[in-house]
C-alpha positions in Angstrom: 0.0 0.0 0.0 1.5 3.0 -1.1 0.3 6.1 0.8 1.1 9.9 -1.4 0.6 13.1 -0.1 -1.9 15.5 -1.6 0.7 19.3 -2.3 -1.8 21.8 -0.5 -1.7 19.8 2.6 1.0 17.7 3.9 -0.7 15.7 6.5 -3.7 14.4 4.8 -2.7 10.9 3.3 -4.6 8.9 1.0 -4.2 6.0 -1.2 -3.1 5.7 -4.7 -6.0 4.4 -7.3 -3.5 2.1 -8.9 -2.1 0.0 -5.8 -6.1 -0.9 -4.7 -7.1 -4.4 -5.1 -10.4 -5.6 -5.1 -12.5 -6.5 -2.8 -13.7 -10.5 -2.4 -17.5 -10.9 -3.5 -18.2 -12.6 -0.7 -17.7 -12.7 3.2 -16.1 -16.6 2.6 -13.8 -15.6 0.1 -11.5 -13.1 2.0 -8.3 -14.2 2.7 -7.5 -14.7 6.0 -4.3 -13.3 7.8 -3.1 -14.8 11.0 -0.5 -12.0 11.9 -3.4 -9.5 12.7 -5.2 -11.7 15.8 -5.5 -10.2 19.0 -3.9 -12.8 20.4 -0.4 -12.4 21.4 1.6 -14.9 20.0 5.9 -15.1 19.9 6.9 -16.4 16.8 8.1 -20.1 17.6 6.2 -20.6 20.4 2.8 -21.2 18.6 1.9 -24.3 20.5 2.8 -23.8 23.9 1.1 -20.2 23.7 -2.0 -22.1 21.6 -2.2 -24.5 24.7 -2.1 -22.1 27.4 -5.0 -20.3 25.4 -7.1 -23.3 24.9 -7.1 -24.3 28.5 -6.5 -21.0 30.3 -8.9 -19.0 28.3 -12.4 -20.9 28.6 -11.2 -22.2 32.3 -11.2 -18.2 33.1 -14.3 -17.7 31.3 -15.8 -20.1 33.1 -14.8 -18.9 36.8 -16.3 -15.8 35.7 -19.7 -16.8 35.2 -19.5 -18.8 38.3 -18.7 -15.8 40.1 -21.2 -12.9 38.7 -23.6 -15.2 37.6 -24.3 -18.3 39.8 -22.8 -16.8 43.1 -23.9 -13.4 42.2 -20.7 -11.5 43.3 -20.9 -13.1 46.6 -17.4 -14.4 47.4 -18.4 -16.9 50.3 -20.6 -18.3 48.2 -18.2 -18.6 45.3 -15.6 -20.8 47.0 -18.3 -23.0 48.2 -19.4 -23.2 44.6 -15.6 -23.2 43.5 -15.3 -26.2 45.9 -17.4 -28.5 44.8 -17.3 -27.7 40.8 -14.5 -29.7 38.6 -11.9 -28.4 36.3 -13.4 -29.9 33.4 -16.9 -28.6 34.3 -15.5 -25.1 34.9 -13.8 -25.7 31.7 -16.7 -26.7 29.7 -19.6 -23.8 30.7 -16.0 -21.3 29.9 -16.3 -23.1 26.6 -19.8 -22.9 25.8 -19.7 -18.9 26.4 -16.5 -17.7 24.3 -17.7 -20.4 21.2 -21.4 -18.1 21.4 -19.8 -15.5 21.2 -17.1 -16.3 18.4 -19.9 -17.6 16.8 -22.4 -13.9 17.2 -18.8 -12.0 16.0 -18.8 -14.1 13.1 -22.5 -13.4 12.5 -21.8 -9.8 13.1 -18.8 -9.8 11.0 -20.6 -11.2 7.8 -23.8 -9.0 7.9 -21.1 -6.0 8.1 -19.4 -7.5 4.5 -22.7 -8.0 2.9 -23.9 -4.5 3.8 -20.8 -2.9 2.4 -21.3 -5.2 -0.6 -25.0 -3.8 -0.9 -24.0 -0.3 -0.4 -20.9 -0.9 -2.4 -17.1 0.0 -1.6 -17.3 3.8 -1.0 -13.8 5.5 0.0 -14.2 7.6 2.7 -14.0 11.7 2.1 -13.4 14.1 4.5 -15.3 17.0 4.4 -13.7 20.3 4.0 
């Protein structure tokens, strides 16, 4: 992406007609790049770091909802709770909660690409 620089003003970029590429017709056909996730992940250490998500993540998720949701912020009642519930079940309703909402982003996501298909690929303009 090449970025130019209009003469009356030198701190307004904007992009070059010639270096745009087209956008994919549909929300399936984008291509997909891995070095812009949120997730922060050192280059070489993809499994470990993959692992600790996969466990760490949901389990976390899952102590949350025990806490502001079945013991309603009460912290007595939480480690009586915490007590007596497993790792794996912990694990599991941790699970359930981030694939809903990967699943509602992903929803979200694809009704945002078909709008902008509707409405068509409008560059943004600044007013003056």
């Amino acid at each position: 992406m090449s970025i130019e620089y209009h003469r009356n003003s030198d701190f307004v970029p904007f992009r070059s007609k010639n270096n745009c590429h087209k956008a994919p017709k549909s929300f399936t056909q984008q291509e997909i790049d891995l070095q812009s996730t949120p997730l922060f992940i050192p280059e070489g250490m993809e499994k470990p770091f993959l692992l600790v998500y996969f466990i760490l993540l949901p389990y976390m998720t899952g102590l949350m909802f025990l806490f502001f949701y079945i013991a309603e912020s009460n912290l007595e009642l939480f480690s009586s709770v915490y007590r007596n519930s497993s790792f794996l079940l912990t694990w599991s309703i941790g699970y359930e909660i981030l694939a809903s909402l990967i699943i509602l982003y992903i929803f979200k996501m694809a009704f945002g690409f078909s709008k902008d298909a509707i409405r068509g690929n409008k560059p943004f303009v600044r007013p003056h």
